[in-house]
ZAKOLVO-771336 format. One line per field, with one value per residue (C-alpha): residue number from 0; x, y, z. Coordinates in nm, 3 decimals. Layout:
<atoms>
num = c(NUM|...)
c1 = c(X|...)
c2 = c(Y|...)
c3 = c(Z|...)
</atoms>
This chain:
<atoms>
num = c(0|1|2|3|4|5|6|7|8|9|10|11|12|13|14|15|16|17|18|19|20|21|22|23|24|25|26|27|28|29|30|31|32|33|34|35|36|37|38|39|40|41|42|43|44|45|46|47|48|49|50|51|52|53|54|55|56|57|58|59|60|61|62|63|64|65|66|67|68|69|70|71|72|73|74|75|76|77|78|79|80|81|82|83|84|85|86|87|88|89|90|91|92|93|94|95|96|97|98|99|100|101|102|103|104|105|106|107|108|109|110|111|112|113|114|115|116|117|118|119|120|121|122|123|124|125|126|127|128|129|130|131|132|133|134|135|136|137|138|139|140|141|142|143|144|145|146|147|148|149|150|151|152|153|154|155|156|157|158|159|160|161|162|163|164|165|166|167|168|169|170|171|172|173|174|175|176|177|178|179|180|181|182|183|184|185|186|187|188|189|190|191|192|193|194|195|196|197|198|199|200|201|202|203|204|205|206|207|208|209|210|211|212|213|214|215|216|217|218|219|220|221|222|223|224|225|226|227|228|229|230|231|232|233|234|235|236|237|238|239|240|241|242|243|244|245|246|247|248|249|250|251|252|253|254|255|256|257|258|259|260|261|262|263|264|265|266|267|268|269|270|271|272|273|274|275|276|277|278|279|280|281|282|283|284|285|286|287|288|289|290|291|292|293|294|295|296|297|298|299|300|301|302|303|304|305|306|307|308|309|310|311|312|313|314|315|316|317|318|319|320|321|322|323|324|325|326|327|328|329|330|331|332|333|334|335|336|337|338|339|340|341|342|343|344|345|346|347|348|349|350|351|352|353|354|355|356|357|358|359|360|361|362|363|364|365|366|367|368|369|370|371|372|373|374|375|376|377|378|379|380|381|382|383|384|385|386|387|388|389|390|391|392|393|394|395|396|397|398|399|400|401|402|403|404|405|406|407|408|409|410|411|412|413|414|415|416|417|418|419|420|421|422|423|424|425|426|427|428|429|430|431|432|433|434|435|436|437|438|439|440|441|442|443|444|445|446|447|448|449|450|451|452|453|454|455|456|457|458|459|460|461|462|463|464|465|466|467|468|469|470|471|472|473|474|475|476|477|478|479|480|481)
c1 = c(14.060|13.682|13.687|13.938|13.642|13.396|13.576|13.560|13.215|13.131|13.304|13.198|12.816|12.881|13.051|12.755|12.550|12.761|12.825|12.623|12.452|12.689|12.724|13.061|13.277|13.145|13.386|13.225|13.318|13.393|13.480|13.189|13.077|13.205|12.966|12.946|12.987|12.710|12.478|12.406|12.298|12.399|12.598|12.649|12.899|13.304|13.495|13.637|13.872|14.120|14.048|14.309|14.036|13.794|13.853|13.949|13.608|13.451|13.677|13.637|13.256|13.327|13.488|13.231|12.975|13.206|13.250|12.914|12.772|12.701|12.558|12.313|12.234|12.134|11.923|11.742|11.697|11.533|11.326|11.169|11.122|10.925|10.799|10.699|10.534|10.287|10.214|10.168|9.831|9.756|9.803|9.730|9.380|9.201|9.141|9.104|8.846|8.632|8.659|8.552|8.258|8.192|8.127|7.940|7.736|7.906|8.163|8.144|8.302|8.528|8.662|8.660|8.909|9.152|9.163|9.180|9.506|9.633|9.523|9.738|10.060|10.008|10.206|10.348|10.607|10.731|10.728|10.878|11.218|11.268|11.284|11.526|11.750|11.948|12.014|12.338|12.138|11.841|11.739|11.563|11.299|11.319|11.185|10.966|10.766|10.757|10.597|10.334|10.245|10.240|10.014|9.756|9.762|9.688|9.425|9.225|9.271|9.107|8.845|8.742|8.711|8.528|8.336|8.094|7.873|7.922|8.114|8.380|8.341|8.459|8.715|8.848|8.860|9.039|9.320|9.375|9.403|9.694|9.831|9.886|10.007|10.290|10.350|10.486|10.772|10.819|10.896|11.126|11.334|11.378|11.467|11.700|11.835|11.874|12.056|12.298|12.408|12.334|12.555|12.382|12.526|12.382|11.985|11.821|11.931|11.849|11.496|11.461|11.548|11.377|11.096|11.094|11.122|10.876|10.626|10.623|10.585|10.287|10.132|10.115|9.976|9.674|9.559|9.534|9.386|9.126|9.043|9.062|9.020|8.820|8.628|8.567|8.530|8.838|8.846|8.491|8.622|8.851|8.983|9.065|9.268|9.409|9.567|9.646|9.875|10.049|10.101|10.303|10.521|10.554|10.705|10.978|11.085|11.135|11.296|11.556|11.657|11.703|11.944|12.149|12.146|12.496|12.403|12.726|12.751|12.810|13.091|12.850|12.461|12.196|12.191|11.789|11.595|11.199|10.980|10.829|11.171|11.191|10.914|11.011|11.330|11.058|11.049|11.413|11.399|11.230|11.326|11.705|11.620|11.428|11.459|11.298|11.019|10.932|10.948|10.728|10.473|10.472|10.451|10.134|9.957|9.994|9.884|9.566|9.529|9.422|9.063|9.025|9.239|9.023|8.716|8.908|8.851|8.504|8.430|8.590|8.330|8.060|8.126|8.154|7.837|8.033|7.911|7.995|7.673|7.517|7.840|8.114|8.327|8.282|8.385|8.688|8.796|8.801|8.927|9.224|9.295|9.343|9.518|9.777|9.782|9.861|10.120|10.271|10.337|10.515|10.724|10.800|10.900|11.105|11.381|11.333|11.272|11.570|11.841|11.686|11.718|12.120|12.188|11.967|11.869|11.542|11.383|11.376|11.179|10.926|10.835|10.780|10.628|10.391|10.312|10.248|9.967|9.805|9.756|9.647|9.424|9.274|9.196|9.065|8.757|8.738|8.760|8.508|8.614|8.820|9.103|9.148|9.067|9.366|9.591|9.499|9.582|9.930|9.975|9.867|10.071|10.387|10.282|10.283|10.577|10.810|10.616|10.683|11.093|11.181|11.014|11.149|11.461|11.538|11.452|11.755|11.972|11.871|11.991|12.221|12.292|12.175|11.817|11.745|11.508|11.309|11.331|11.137|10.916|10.808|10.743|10.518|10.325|10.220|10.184|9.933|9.756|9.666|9.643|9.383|9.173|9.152|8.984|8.696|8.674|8.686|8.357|8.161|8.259|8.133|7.835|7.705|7.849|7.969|8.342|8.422|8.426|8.680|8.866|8.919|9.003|9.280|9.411|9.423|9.572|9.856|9.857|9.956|10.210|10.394|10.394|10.551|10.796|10.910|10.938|11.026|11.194|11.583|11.784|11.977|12.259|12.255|12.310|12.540|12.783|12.756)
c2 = c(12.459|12.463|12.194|12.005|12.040|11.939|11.599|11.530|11.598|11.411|11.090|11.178|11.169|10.809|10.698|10.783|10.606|10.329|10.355|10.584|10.911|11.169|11.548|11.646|11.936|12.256|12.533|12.859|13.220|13.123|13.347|13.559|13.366|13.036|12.765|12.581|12.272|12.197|12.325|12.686|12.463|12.755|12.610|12.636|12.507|12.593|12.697|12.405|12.491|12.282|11.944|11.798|11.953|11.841|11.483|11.463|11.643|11.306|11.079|11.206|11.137|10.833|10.677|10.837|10.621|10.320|10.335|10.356|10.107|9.821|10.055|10.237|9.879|9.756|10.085|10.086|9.713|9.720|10.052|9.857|9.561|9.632|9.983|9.952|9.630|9.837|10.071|9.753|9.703|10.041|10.032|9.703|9.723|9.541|9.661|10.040|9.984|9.769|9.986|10.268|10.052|9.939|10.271|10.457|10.159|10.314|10.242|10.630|10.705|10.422|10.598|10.952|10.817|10.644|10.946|11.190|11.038|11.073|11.412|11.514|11.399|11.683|11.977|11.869|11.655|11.992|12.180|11.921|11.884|12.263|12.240|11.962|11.961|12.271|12.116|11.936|11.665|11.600|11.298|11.539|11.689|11.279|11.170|11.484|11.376|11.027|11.087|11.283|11.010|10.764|11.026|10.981|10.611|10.626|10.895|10.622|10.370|10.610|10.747|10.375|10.284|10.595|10.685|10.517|10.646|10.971|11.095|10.771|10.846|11.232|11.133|10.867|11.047|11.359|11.113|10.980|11.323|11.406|11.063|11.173|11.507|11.382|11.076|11.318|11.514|11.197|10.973|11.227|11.279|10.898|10.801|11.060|10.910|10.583|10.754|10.919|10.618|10.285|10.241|10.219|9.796|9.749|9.937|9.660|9.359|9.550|9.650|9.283|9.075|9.352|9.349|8.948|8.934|9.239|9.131|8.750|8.955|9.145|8.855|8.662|8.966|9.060|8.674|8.717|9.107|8.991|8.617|8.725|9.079|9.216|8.879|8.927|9.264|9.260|9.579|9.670|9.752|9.478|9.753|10.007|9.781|9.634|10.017|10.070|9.761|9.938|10.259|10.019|9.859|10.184|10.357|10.074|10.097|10.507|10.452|10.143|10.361|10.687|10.465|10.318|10.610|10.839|11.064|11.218|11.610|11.615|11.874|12.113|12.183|12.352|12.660|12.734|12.885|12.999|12.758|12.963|12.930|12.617|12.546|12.708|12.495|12.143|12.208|12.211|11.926|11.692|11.851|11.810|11.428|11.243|10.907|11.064|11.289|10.913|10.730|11.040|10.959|10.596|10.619|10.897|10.635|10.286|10.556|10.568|10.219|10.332|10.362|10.070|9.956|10.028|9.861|9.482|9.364|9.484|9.322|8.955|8.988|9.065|8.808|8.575|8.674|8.754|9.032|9.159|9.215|8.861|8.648|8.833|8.557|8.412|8.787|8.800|8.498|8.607|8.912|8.733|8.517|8.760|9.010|8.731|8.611|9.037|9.024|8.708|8.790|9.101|8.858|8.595|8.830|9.094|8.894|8.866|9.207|9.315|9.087|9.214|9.570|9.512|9.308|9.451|9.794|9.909|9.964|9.653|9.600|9.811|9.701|9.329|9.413|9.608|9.352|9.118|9.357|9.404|9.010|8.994|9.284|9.091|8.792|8.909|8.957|8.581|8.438|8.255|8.090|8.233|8.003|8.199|8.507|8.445|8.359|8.702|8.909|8.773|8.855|9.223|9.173|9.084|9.338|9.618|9.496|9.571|9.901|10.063|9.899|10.040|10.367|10.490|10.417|10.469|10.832|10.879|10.733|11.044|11.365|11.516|11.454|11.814|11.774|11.404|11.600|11.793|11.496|11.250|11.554|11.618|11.226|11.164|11.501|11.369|11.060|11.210|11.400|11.138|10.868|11.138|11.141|10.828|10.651|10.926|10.824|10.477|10.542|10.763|10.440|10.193|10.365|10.392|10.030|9.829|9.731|9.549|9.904|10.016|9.732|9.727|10.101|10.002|9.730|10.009|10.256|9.932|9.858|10.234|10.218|9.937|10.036|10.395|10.200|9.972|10.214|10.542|10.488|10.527|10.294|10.540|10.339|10.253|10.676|10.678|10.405|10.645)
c3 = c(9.510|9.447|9.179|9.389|9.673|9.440|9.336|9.693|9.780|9.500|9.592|9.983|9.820|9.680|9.963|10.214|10.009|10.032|10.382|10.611|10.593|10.709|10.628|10.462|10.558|10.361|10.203|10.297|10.128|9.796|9.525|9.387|9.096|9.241|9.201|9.572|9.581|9.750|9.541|9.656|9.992|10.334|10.594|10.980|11.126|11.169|10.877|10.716|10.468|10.191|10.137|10.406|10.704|10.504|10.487|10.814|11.003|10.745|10.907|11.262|11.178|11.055|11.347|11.586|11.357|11.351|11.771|11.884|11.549|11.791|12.083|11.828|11.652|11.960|12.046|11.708|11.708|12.030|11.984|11.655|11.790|12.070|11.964|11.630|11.761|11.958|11.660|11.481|11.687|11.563|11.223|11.120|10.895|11.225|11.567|11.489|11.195|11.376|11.658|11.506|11.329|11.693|11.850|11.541|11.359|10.981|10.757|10.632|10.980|10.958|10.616|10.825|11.134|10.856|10.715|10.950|11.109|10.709|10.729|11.051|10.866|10.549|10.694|11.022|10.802|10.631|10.965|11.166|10.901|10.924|11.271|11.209|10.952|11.120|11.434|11.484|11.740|11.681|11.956|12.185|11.966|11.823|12.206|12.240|11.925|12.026|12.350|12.202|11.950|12.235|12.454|12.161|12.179|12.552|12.523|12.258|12.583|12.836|12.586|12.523|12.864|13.002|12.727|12.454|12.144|12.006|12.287|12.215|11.866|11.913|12.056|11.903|11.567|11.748|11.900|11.531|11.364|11.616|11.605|11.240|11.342|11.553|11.335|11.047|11.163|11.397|11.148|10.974|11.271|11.346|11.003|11.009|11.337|11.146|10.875|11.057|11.279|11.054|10.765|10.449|10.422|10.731|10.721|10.559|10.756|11.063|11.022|10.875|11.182|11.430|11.235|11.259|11.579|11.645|11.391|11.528|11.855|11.696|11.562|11.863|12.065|11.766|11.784|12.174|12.183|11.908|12.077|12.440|12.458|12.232|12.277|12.596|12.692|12.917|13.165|12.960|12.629|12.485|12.208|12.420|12.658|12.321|12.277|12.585|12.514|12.268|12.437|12.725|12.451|12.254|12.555|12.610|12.277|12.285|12.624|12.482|12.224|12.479|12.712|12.421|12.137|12.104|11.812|11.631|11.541|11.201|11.104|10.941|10.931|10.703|10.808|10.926|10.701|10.685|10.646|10.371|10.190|10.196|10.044|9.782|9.723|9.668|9.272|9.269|9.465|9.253|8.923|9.038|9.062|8.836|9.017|9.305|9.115|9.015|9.295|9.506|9.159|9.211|9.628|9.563|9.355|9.626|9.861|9.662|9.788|10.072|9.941|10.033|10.311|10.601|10.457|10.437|10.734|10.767|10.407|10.517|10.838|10.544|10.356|10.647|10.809|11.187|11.339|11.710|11.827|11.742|11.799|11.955|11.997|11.650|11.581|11.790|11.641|11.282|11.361|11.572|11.284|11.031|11.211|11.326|10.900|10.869|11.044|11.055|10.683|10.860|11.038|10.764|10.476|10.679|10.593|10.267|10.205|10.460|10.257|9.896|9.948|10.096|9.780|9.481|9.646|9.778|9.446|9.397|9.726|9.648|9.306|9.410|9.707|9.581|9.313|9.607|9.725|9.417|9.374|9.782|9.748|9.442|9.552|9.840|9.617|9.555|9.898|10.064|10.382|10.694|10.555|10.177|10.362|10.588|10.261|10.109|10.441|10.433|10.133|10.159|10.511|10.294|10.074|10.287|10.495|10.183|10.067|10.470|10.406|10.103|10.104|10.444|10.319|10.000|10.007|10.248|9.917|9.665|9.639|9.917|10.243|10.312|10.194|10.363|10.631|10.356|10.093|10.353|10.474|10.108|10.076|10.375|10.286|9.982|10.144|10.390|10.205|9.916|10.277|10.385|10.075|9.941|10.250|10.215|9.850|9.951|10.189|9.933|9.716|9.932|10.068|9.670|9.539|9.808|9.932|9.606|9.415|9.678|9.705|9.292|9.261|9.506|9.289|8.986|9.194|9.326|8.906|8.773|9.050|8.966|8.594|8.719|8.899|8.641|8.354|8.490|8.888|8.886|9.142|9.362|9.403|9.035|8.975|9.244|9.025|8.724)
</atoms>
């Protein structure tokens, strides 16, 4: 019976990557010396014994999945498209740089606040998928983590408004390192959301057309925060009533996808286990896998690209001469333009990038992409004029549009089912922590040589990356054939 089990958790694996993530039945008390199926992996859950019960607790999750597909597509759909668009504001390499120039006069502290938000998302991811991956539903503790993400966003509105100078700057750097802190374990639990409701044929088209429609969405609002109201000072502090736009749209989105999500109960769980102990499974992890030791390799290294991410803005208004004190609107303007070029690129090449990943898989995604932001990051260096500037930022736009695709999902397409929590917690702690670093490099760097030595050890960091993926980064879906 077990190897009978095994063939069928075996062709279960390669159908959920064909399909849908979805846990299979497990065969508990085995023989002493048995090998489990699952690889050594404790359940919870009910029994589930010979393969009959077995392939029909799949099926009954399949249909659940199947029912509610439309509902949930709608849900996500919406949640991205007019949530994401609000973190959009947040994350794009714009409003919160120059903010944070604005209220301190440095780039150093500009590098501290990028990395500080990097530096929130180092454990919490870990934490937040052992406090996940036993649960059979895990939409509450999905909302709960959202709201506190959003409570940060809304806290950088209120501390712009009220305060300014080192008080501002306090607080503003606090807000970010929680932002961070939530972000982690949030963005574990929603991807797992995704996973567990969106059919693998089905995840990149999705996130393409919401984030077309959410990045056009974007776009439009960054031209008018950075023209109108950072230009003009609207309600006394154009940036913090630029975030306090986000926190509105961020809150519709959480609450779209509340109303319209039905999250199946898979037939078994992981059973919980200490943190401490799981931990100790992450060697296993990625020696288990090569394909994903070499994709977390090539991820760490365009992470070190973030030595220079929050310093391109501020080096276009360098090399343009636009400053906010001696020509805010001049300033507004260029920063309007080139946060609309961002993300416009976001709202052009979703597509692209969406369609890609269905057809060729999303290694695929992330190797061109990231080409694409080694050649925007590059030329970058040889503009001149708010029109070439605008050409590089949609390329790094594009660029970064594909990186955030394929990297959320295809670590959901490795390994098993079982270990999806843990898999993307381990990949967005490394993410964090090198996200946390390299900006503080990137300030040391630019303090001593100026933003071009920043922006160029990004483009090296982009270059080993691309290498790694080329030579050495398995296709899941290509192991999942074998």
């Amino acid at each position: 019976m077990g190897r009978c089990i095994a063939t069928h958790f075996k062709t279960a694996r390669s159908r959920t990557r064909r399909n849908h993530w979805h846990t299979p039945g497990a065969c508990r008390d085995l023989p002493s010396g048995r090998a489990n199926p699952l690889g050594d992996i404790p359940q919870s859950g009910p029994s589930v014994r010979g393969t009959s019960a077995v392939v029909e607790a799949d099926a009954a999750y399949d249909k659940f999945v199947e029912d509610n597909l439309r509902r949930n597509y709608i849900g996500h759909f919406m949640h991205g498209m007019v949530g994401m668009t609000g973190f959009r504001l947040v994350n794009t390499p714009t409003f919160v740089p120059a903010y944070l120039h604005s209220i301190s006069g440095s780039d150093f502290w500009v590098g501290i606040g990028t990395s500080l938000q990097q530096l929130g998302m180092i454990v919490s991811p870990i934490i937040g998928a052992s406090q996940i991956e036993h649960r059979r539903k895990v939409m509450p503790i999905s909302v709960t983590l959202g709201l506190l993400m959003r409570l940060q966003i809304l806290g950088l509105a209120i501390s712009g408004w009220l305060l300014s100078g080192p008080p501002a700057l306090f607080f503003a750097l606090l807000f970010l390192f929680l932002l961070g802190l939530f972000q982690g374990p949030q963005r574990v639990a929603f991807q797992l959301l995704l996973a567990k409701v969106i059919p693998i044929r089905l995840r990149g088209r999705l996130q393409a057309w919401r984030n077309l429609i959410g990045g056009l969405i974007a776009a439009l609002l960054s031209y008018f925060a950075g023209s109108w109201l950072v230009a003009n000072h609207v309600l006394g502090n154009g940036y913090a009533t630029t975030f306090f736009v986000s926190f509105v749209l961020t809150s519709l989105g959480l609450s779209a996808l509340q109303i319209m999500m039905r999250e199946p109960e898979p037939p078994t769980v992981r059973a919980r286990t200490r943190l401490r102990e799981r931990v100790k499974d992450f060697p296993a992890l990625l020696r288990e896998d090569k394909g994903f030791a070499w994709f977390m390799v090539a991820r760490t290294f365009v992470m070190g690209s973030r030595i220079g991410q929050p310093f391109l803005f501020l080096y276009a208004a360098y090399v343009l001469g636009v400053s906010a004190e001696i020509d805010p609107v001049r300033f507004g303007t260029t920063l309007a333009v080139l946060s609309f070029a961002y993300m416009g690129a976001d709202t052009i090449t979703n597509l692209i990038w969406g369609y890609l990943s269905d057809r060729q898989g999303f290694r695929s995604t992330f190797l061109l992409s990231t080409a694409i932001n080694v050649a925007g990051i590059a030329s970058l260096m040889l503009c001149n004029s708010i029109e070439t500037f605008a050409i590089a930022f949609f390329l790094i736009g594009a660029g970064q549009s594909g990186f955030q695709m394929s990297t959320t999902n295809i670590v959901l397409e490795y390994g098993h089912p079982h270990d999806v929590p843990m898999r993307m917690a381990l990949s967005n702690t490394a993410e964090g922590a090198i996200g946390g670093l390299a900006p503080l490099l990137g300030a040391g760097l630019v303090v001593l040589w100026g933003y071009e030595a920043a922006l160029w050890a990004a483009v090296g960091a982009m270059a080993v990356a691309l290498a790694i993926g080329v030579l050495k980064m398995e296709e899941p879906r290509r192991q999942a054939r074998r």
